[in-house]
C-alpha positions as CSV (number, residue, x, y, z in Angstrom):
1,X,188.2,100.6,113.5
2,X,184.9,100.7,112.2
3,X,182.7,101.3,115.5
4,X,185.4,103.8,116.4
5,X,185.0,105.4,113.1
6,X,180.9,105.5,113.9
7,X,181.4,107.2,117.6
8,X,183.3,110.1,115.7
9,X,180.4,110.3,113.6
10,X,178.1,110.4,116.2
11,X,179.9,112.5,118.3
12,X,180.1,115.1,115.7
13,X,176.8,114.7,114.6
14,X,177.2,114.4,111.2
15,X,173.9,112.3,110.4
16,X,172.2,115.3,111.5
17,X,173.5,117.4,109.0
18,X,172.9,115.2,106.4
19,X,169.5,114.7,107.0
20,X,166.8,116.7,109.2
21,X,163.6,114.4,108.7
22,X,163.3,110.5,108.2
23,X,159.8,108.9,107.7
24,X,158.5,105.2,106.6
25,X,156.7,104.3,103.5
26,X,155.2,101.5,101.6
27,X,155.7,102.8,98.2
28,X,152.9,100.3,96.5
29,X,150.3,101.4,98.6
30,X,151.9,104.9,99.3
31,X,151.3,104.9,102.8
32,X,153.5,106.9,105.7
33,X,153.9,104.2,108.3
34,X,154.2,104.4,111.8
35,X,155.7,102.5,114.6
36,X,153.6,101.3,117.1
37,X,153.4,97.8,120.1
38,X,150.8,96.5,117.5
39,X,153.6,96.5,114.8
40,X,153.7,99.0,111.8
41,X,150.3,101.1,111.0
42,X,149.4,103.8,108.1
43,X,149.0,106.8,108.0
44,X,145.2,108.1,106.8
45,X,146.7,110.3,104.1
46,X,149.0,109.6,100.7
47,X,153.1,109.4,100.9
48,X,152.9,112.3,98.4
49,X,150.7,114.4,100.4
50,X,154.4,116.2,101.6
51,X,154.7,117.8,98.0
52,X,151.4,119.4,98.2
53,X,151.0,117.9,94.3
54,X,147.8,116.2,94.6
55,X,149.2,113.3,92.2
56,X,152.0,110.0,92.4
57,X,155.1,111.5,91.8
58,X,156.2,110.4,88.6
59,X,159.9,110.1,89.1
60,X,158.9,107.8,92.6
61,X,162.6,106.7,94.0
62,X,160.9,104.5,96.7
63,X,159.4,103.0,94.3
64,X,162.4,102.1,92.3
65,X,164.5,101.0,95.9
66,X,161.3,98.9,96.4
67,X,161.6,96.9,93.6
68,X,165.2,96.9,92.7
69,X,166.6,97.1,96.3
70,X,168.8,99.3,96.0
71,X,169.3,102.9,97.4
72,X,168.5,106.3,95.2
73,X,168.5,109.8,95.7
74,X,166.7,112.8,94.0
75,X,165.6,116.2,94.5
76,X,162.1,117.2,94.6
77,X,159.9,120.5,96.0
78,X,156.5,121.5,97.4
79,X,155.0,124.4,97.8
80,X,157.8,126.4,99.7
81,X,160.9,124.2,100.2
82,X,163.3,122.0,98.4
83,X,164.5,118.4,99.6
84,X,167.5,115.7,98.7
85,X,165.3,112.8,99.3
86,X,167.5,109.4,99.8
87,X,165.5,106.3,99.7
88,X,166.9,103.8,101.3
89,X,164.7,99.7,101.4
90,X,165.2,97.7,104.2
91,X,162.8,94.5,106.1
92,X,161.0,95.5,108.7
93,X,158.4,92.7,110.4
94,X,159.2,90.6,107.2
95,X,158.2,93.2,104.7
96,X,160.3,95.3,102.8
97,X,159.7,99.2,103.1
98,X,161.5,102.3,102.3
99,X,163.2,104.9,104.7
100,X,163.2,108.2,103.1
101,X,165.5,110.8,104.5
102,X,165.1,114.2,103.4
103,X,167.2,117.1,103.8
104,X,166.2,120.9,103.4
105,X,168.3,122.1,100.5
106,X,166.2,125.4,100.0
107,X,169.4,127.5,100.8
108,X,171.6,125.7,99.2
109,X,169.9,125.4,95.5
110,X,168.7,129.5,95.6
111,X,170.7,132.1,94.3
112,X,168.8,134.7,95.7
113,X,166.2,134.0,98.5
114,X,162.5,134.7,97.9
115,X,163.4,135.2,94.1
116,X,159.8,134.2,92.4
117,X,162.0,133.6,89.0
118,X,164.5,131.8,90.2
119,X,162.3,129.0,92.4
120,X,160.2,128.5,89.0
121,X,163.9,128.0,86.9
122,X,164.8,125.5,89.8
123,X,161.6,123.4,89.7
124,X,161.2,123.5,86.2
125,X,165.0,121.9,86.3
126,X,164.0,119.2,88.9
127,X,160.9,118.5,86.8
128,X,163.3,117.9,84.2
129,X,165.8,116.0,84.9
130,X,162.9,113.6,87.3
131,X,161.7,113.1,83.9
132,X,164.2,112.2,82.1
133,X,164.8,108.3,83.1
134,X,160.8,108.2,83.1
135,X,160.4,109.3,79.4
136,X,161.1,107.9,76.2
137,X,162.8,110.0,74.0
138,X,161.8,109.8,70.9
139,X,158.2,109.8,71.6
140,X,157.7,111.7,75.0
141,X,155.7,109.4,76.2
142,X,156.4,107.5,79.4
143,X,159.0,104.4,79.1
144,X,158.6,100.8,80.0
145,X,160.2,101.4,83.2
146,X,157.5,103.9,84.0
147,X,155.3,100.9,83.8
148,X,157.2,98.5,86.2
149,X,157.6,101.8,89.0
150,X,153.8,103.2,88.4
151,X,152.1,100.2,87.6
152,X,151.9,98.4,91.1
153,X,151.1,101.3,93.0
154,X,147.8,102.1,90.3
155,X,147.0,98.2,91.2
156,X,147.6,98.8,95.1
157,X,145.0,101.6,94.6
158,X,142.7,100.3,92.5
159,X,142.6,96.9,94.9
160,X,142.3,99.2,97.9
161,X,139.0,101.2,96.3
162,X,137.5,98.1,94.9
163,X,137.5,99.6,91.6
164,X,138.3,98.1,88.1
165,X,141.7,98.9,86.6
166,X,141.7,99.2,82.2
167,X,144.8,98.8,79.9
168,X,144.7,99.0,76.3
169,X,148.1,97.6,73.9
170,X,148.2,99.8,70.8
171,X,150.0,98.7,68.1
172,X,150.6,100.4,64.8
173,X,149.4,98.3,61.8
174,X,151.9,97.2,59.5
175,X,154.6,99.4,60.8
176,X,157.4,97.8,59.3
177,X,155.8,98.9,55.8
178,X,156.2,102.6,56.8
179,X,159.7,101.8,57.6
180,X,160.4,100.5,54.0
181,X,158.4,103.0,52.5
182,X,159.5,106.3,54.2
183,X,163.1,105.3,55.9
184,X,163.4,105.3,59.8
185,X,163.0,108.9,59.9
186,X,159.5,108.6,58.5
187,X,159.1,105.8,60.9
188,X,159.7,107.9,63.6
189,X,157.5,110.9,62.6
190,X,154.8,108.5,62.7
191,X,155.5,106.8,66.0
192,X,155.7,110.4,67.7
193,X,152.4,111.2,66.1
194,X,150.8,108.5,67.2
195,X,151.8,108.9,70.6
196,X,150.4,112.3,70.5
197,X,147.3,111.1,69.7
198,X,147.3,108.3,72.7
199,X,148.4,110.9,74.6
200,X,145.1,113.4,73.2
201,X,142.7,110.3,73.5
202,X,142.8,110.1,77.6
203,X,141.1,112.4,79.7
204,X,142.4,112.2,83.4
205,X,145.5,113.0,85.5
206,X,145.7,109.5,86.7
207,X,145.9,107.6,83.0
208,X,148.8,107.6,81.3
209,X,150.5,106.6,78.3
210,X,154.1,104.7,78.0
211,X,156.0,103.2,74.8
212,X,156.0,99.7,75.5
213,X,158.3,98.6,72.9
214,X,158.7,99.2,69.2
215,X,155.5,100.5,67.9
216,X,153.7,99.0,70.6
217,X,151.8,101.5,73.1
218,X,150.1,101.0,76.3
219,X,147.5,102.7,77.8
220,X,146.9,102.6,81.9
221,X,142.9,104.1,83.3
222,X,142.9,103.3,87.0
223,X,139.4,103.9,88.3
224,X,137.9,102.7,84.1
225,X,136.2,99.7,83.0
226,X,135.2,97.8,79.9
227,X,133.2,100.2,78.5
228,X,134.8,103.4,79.0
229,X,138.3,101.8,78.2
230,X,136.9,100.6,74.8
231,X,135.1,104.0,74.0
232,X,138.4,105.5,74.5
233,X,140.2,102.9,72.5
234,X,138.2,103.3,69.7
235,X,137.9,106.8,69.6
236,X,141.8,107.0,69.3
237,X,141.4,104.3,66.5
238,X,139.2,106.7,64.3
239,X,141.5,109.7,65.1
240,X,144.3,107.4,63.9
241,X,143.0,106.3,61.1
242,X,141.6,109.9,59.9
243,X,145.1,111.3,60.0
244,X,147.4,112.5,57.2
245,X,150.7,112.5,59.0
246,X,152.9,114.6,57.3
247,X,156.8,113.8,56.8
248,X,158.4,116.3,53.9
249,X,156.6,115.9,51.1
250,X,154.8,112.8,51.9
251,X,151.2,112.5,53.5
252,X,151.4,109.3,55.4
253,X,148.1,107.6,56.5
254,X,148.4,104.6,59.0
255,X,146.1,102.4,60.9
256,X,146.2,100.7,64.6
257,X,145.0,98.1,66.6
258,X,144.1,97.8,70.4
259,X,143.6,95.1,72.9
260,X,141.4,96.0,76.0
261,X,141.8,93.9,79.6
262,X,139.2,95.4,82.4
263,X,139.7,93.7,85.5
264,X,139.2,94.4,89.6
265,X,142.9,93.6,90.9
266,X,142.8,90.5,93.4
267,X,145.5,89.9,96.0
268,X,148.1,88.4,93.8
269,X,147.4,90.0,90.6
270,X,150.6,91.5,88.4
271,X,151.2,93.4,86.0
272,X,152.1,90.5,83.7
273,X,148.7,89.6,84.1
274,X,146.7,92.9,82.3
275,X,149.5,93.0,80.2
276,X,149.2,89.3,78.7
277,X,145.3,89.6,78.6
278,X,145.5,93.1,76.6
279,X,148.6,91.3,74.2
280,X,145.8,88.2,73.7
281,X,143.4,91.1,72.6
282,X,145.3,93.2,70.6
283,X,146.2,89.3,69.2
284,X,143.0,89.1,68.6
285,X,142.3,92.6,67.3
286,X,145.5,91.7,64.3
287,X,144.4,88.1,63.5
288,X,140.3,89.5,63.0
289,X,141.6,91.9,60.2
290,X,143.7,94.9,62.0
291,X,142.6,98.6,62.5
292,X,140.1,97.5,65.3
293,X,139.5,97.1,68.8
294,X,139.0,93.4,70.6
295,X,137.7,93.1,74.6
């Protein structure tokens, strides 16, 4: 039944309608690969090279069927056409990479071809909604699954250029005292200032800031080491502490701490590995007195 049920299929070739273009990627190195006798090979160029974005996609589903196994499907754009991207993980030589199938959806999504407003309302909508499992909502910083999907592939990079790799923990100081003082609604219009200010505090497209939990903050700068990671750190822990952040009537003035970890990935490294070393910092940076910076 079922191998009769797959001739139909192939007969009326339906796979070709659902898809028109099917490449091979390693999502942590974010490589196109290529078939060849030698086995599987990489492409010179980036995965994300195709969207004509100059950046990791954020909102990375081959990432997320990497890691979790598991298919997903999204729609993203370059310059002049929309896809349905499907990623679908599989092994391959003993190594797990991604199959991503793409179909043209250009024609399908537009109201009215070549309309200039209507493309921007349509990728501002996909940029939306990509962002939306990505972000935390309170804060509108990244989320801690941001972390698990972008962290690896910054490491893959960072291994591959022989370059160091910075992450600073931010923690609010005595946080659960604003809570007390102010309510949770207070609470929260600190926590979202305070992100803005990590946020305002890093200078390149490739850092980035994500709500690691609570009021607990990290801070990723591929490409940075020790000393530029703990200038930025403590140049966000002056602007912290020099705030009034305003809820109603109230002027609220809070303090932070941050732990700095500045290492060259190794084969083998994790992200549990930077993360524990900047948690022993920011530790460090509590039990030395708070509203400081420990390396």
């Amino acid at each position: 039944m079922k191998k009769a049920f797959l001739d139909s299929l192939d007969e009326m070739k339906l796979l070709d309608k659902l898809y028109e273009q099917i490449r091979f990627v390693d999502p942590i190195s974010k490589k196109v690969l290529n078939e060849t006798k030698a086995g599987l090979t990489r492409d010179e160029g980036q995965c994300f090279d195709f969207w004509e974005k100059d950046r990791i996609c954020n909102n990375c589903i081959s990432v997320r069927a990497y890691i979790e196994n598991q298919s997903f499907v999204k729609i993203e754009y370059n310059a002049d056409r929309m896809y349905m991207v499907t990623a679908v993980p599989f092994e391959k030589d003993g190594r797990r990479i991604v199959a991503e199938l793409m179909k043209d959806v250009t024609n399908s999504m537009l109201m009215e071809s070549g309309a200039d407003d209507k493309n921007a309302e349509i990728r501002g909508m996909i940029d939306f909604m990509n962002s939306l499992s990505l972000k935390d909502p309170l804060t509108g910083v990244f989320n801690r699954r941001y972390i698990d999907e972008r962290f690896p592939a910054d490491l893959a990079g960072s291994l591959l250029s022989d370059q160091k790799i910075s992450v600073i923990m931010a923690d609010i100081d005595f946080f659960k005292k604003v809570n007390d003082t102010y309510g949770h609604l207070g609470g929260d219009a600190v926590l979202k200032d305070f992100a803005d200010t990590l946020s305002e505090g890093i200078r390149r497209d490739s850092d980035w800031v994500s709500r690691y939990g609570g009021e607990e903050f990290l801070i990723c700068l591929p490409g940075a080491g020790l000393e530029k990671a703990a200038e930025i750190a403590e140049g966000i822990r002056l602007e912290v502490a020099s705030k009034n952040i305003l809820f109603g009537e109230h002027q609220i003035n809070i303090t932070a701490s941050f732990g700095i970890c500045s290492r060259k990935p190794s084969q083998g490294f994790k992200i549990e590995d930077y993360i524990g070393c900047a948690d022993q910092k920011l530790y460090a940076a509590k039990h030395n007195g708070r509203n400081r910076c420990e390396f």
